[in-house]
Structure formats: structure tokens, C-alpha cells
C-alpha positions in Angstrom: -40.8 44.0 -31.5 -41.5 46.4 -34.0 -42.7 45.6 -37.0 -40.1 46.1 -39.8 -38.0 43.3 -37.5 -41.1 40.9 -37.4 -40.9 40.9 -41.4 -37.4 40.6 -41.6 -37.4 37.7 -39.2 -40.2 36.1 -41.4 -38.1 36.3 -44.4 -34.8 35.3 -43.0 -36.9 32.0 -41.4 -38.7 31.6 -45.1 -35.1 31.9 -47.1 -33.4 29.8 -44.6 -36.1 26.7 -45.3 -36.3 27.2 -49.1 -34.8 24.6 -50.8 -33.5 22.6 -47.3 -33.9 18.9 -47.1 -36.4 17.8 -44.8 -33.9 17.3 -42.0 -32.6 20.9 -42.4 -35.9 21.8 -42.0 -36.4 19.7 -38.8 -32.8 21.3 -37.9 -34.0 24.9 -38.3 -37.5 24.4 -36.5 -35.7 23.0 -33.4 -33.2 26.2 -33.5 -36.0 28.5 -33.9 -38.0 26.7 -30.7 -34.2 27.3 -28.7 -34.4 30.6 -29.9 -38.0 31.2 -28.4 -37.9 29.9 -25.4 -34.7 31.6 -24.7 -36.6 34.9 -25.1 -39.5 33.5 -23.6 -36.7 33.1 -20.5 -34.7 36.0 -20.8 -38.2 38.9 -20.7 -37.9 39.5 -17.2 -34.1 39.0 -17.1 -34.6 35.9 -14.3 -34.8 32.2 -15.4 -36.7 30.1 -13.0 -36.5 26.5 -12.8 -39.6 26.5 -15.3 -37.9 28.2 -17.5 -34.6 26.3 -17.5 -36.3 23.2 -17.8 -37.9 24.4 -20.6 -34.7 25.6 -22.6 -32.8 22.3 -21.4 -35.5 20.1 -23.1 -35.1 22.5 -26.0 -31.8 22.3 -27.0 -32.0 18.6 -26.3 -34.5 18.3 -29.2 -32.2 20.7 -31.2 -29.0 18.4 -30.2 -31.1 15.3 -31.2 -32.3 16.2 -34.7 -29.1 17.6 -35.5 -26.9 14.5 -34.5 -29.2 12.5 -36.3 -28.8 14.5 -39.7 -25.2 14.1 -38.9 -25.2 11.1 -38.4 -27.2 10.7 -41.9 -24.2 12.2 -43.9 -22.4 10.4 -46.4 -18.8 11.4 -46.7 -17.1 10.8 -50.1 -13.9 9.0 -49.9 
């Protein structure tokens, strides 16, 4: 990755958490650790079982935190 990308990605991440309630926080962590490991995955261009397993258990962690800020919302009647 060159380096101009690596800052942009560092300030996208840091304008993305500024101001975000802690579960948007949580929210945007978990996405960022999909994100990773997918690339993590995808280098080679072949997922192994290792690999899958570790993306699975990702976006499960990703699915739970964001159901459960969800799930937080209060809706206005």
C-alpha cells in the first residue's frame, strides 16, 4: 500500500469515530477487523479453511455489535 493511501485511510477511520457514540465506535472497529481479515484472505487470491474461519467469526462479531446497537434504538412515535 503506498503511502498517500495509508494516510487517507487513517483519516477516513479517525473522521468516521469522531463524534460516534460508543456503540458506533464498537460498530466501526468490528467493520474495520471484517475489512482486514478479508484482505488478510484475499493476498494470495485462495481462502483456506483458516481463513474462512477467520472471516466467518469476523462478521459474526460485526453482526453482533451491530444488532445490538439496533436493538438499542429508540424510535419516536
Amino acid at each position: 500500500m503506498n503511502p498517500m493511501n495509508l494516510i487517507t485511510l487513517a483519516i477516513t477511520f479517525m473522521q468516521l469515530n469522531m463524534g460516534q457514540t460508543a456503540d458506533g465506535k464498537k460498530i466501526i472497529k468490528e467493520a474495520m477487523d471484517v475489512v482486514q481479515s478479508l484482505g488478510n484472505a484475499l493476498k494470495d487470491k485462495k481462502i483456506t479453511m483458516v481463513e474462512k474461519k477467520a472471516l466467518v467469526k469476523e462478521l459474526r462479531e460485526f453482526t453482533k455489535v451491530t444488532i445490538n446497537a439496533i436493538d438499542k434504538l429508540v424510535i419516536p412515535h
